[in-house]
KOLDREN-752678 format. One record per residue (C-alpha): x, y, z; residue in three letters. Coordinates in steps of 0.2 Angstrom, whole numbers, plus 2048, in hexadecimal, padded with zeros to 3 digits. Layout:
<atoms>
+-----+-----+-----+------+
:  xx :  yy :  zz : resn :
+-----+-----+-----+------+
:   X :   Y :   Z :  ala :
...
+-----+-----+-----+------+
</atoms>
This chain:
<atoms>
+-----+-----+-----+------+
:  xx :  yy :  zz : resn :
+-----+-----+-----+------+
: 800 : 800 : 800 :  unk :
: 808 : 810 : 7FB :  unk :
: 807 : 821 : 806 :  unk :
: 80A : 832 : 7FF :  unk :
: 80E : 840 : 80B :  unk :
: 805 : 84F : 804 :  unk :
: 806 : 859 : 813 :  unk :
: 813 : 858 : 823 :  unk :
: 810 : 869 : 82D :  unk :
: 806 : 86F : 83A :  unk :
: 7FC : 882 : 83A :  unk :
: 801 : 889 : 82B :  unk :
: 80E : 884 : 81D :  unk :
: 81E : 88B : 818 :  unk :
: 82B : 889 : 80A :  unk :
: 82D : 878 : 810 :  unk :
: 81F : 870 : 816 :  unk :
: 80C : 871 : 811 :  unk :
: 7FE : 86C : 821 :  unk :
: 7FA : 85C : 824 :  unk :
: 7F1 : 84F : 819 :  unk :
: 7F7 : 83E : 816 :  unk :
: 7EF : 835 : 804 :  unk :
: 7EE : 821 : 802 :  unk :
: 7EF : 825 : 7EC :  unk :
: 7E9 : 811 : 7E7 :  unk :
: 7DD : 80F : 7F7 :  unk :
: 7D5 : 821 : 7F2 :  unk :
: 7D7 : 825 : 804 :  unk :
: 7DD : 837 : 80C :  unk :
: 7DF : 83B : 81E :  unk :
: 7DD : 84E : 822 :  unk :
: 7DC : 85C : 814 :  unk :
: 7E8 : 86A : 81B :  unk :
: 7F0 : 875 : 80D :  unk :
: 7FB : 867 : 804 :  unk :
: 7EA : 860 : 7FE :  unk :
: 7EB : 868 : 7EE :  unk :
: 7F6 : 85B : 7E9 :  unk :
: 7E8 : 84D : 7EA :  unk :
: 7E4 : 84F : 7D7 :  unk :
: 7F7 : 84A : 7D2 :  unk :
: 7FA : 83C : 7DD :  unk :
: 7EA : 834 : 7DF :  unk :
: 7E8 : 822 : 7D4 :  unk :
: 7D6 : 821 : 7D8 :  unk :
: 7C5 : 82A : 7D1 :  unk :
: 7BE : 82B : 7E1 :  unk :
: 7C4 : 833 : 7F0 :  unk :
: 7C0 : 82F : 804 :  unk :
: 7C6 : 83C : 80F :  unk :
: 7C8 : 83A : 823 :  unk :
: 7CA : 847 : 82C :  unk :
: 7CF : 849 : 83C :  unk :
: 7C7 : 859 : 844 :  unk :
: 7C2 : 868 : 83C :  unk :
: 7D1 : 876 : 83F :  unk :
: 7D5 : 87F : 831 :  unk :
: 7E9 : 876 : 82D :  unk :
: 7E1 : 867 : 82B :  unk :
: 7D0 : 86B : 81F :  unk :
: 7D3 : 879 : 812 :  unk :
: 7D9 : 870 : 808 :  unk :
: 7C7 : 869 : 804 :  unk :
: 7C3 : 877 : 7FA :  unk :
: 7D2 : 876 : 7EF :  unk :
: 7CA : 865 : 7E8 :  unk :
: 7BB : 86E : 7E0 :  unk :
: 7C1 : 870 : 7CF :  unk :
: 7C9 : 85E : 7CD :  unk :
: 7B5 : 857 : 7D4 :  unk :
: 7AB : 862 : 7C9 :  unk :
: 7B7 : 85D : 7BA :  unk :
: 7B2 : 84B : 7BC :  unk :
: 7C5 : 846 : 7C0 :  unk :
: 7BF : 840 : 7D1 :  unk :
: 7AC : 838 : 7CF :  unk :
: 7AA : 839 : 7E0 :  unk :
: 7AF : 83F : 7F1 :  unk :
: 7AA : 83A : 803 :  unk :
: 7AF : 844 : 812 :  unk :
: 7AF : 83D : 825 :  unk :
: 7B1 : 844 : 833 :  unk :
: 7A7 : 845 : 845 :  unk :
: 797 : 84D : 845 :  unk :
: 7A0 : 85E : 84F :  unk :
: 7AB : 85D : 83F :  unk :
: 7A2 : 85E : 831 :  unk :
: 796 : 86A : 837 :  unk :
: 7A6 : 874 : 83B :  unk :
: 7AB : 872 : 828 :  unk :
: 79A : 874 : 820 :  unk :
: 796 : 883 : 829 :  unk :
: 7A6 : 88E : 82A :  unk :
: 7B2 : 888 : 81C :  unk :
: 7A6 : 885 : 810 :  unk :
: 799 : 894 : 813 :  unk :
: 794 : 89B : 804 :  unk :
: 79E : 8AD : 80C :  unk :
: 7AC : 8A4 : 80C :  unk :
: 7AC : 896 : 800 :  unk :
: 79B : 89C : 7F4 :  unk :
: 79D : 886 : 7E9 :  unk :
: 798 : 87B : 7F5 :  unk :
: 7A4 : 86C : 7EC :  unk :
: 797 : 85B : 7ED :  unk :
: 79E : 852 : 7F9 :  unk :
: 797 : 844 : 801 :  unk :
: 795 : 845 : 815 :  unk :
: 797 : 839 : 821 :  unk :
: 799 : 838 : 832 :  unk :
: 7A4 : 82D : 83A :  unk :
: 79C : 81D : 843 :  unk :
: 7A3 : 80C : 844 :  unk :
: 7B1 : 806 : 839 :  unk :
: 7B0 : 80A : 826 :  unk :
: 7B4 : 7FF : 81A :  unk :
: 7C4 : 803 : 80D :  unk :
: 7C8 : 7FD : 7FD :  unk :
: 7D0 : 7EB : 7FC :  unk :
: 7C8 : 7E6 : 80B :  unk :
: 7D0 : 7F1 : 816 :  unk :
: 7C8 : 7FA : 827 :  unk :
: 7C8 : 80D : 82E :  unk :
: 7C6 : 80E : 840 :  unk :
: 7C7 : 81D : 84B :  unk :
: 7CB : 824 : 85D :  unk :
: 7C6 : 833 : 866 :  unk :
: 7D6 : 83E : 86B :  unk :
: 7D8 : 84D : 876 :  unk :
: 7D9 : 85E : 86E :  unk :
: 7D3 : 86E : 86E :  unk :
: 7C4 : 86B : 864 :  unk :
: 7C4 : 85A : 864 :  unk :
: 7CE : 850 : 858 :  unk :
: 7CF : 83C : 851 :  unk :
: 7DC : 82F : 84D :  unk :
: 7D9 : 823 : 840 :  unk :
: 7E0 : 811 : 83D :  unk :
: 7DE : 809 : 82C :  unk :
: 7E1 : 7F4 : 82A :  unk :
: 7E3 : 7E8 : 81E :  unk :
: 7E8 : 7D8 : 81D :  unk :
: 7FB : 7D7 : 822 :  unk :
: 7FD : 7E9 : 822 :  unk :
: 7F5 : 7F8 : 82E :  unk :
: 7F7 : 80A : 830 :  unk :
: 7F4 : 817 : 83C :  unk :
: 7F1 : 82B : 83C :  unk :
: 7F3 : 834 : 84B :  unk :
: 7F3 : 846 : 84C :  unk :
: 7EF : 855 : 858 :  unk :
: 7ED : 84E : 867 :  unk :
: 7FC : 84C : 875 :  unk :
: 805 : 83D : 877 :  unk :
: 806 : 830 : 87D :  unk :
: 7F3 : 834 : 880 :  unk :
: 7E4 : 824 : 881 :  unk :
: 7E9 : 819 : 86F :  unk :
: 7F9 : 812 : 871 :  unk :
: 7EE : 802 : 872 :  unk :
: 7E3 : 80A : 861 :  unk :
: 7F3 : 80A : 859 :  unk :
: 7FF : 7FA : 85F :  unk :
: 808 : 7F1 : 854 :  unk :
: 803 : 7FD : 846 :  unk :
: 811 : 7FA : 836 :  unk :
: 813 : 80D : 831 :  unk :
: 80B : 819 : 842 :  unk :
: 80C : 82B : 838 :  unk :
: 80B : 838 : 849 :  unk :
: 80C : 849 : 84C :  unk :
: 81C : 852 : 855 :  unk :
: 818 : 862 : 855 :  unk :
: 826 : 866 : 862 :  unk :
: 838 : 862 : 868 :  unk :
: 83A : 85B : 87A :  unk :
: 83F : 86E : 880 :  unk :
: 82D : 874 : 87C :  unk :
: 822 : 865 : 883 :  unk :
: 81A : 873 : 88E :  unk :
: 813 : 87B : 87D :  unk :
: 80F : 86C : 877 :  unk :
: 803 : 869 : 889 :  unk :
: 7FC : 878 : 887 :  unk :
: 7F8 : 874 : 876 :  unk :
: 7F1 : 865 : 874 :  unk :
: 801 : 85E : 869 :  unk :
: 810 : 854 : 86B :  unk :
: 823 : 854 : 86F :  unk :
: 830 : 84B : 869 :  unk :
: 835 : 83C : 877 :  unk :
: 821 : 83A : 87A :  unk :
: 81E : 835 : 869 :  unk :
: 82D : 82B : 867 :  unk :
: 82A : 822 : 879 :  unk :
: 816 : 81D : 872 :  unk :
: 81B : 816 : 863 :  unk :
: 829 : 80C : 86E :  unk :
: 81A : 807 : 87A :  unk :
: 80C : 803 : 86B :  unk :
: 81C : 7F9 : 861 :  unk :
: 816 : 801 : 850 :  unk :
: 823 : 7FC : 842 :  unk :
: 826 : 80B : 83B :  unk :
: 824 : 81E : 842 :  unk :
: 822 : 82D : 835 :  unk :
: 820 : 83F : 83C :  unk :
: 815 : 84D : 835 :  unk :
: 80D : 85C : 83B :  unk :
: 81F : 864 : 842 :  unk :
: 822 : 876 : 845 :  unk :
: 81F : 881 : 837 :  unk :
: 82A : 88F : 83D :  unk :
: 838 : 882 : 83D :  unk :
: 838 : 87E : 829 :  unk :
: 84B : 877 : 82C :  unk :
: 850 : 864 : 82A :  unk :
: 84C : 861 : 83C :  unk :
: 841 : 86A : 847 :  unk :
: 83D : 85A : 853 :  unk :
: 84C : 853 : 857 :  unk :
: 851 : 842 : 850 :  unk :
: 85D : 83E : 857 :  unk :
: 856 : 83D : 869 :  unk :
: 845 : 834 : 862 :  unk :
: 850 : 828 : 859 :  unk :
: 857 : 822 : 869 :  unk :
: 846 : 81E : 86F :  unk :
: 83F : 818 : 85E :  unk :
: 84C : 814 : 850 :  unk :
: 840 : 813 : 843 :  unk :
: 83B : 825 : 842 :  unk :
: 83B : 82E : 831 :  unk :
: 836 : 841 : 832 :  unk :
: 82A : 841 : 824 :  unk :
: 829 : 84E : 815 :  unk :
: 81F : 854 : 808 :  unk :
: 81C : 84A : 7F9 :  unk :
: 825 : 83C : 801 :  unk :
: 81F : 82B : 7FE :  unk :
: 820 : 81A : 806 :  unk :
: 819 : 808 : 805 :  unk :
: 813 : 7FC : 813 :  unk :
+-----+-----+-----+------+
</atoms>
């Protein structure tokens, strides 16, 4: 199964690094819609598109608007968007307000319940996390091979058992050790915490996203000291790409 990092950053982007969303091109499958979104229409493999979305803040849905033109051209048939009940009321009413947004793209709406079945018989499920606002996680199995998406929220949080033995855990680390107080007060992670849950939940693979945007350099989190805890940490980029 390939995965195609469209967007790595948290709160807004910068030369480097687009907000976050996450695209599963053959499966048809995205996870969040933050500003590297607009790339869906290159990479995607499929005609129709299922988007997840996590909560409702800003970095991780405009992008849901930048699909417009690609639905109403006929190069996607179809689009369904999920998200809890608090979410896409959020979406609906405020991004998509006809002051703001005056094309209401046809989407498809649905709010998360239960597991959702994927492509190739496959299987979304989904955890309440704590953020501001409210957020989710999702995990997405297959046969032989699992994934999971956790983003704002503050590790190590209530899902390491939601995410255990995972083969690729993609995670926010939105801060370096030095400022886990920010990251409390914020409802994000830091650096050792993230490294130290996906120790505890022996995930395969860790891949982090949703870093600092005012640190668009080569390593804002820390490797080194999260690779002590978890050597198999990469810090994901945009447009990179991956199989598991």
């Amino acid at each position: 199964m390939r995965v195609v990092f469209l967007g790595t950053g948290g709160y807004h982007p910068n030369e480097r690094r687009h907000t976050a969303s996450v695209l599963l091109p053959d499966a048809g499958v995205a996870l969040d819609a933050g500003t590297g979104f607009f790339r869906v229409q290159n990479a995607i493999q499929s005609s129709t598109l299922d988007v997840f979305l996590t909560h409702a803040h800003l970095d991780h849905v405009c992008g849901l608007t930048f699909i417009l033109v690609p639905l109403m051209r006929g190069d996607l048939e179809r689009v369904r968007v999920f998200g809890t009940q608090d979410t896409l009321h959020a979406v609906r009413t405020h991004l998509l307000a006809q002051e703001l947004f005056p094309v209401e793209p046809d989407f498809e709406w649905h709010i998360l319940t239960g597991s959702i079945a994927l492509p190739d018989n496959g299987k979304l499920t989904w955890i309440s996390l704590e953020h501001p606002g409210g957020s989710v996680g999702f995990r997405l199995d297959w046969p032989g091979k699992s994934l999971a998406y956790i983003t704002d929220t503050t590790a190590p949080g209530n899902y390491a058992d939601f995410v255990h033995s995972v083969d690729v855990l993609i995670h926010e680390c939105y801060f370096p050790d030095e400022l886990d107080d920010w990251a409390q007060k914020t409802g994000h992670s830091s650096s050792s915490n993230v490294a130290k849950l996906a120790q505890a939940a022996q995930v395969k693979r860790l891949y982090l996203v949703h870093v600092d945007p005012q640190r668009p350099d080569s390593d804002p989190v820390g490797l080194n000291g999260i690779r002590a805890i978890f050597p198999e940490t990469v810090l994901a980029e945009d447009l990179m790409e991956i199989e598991f």
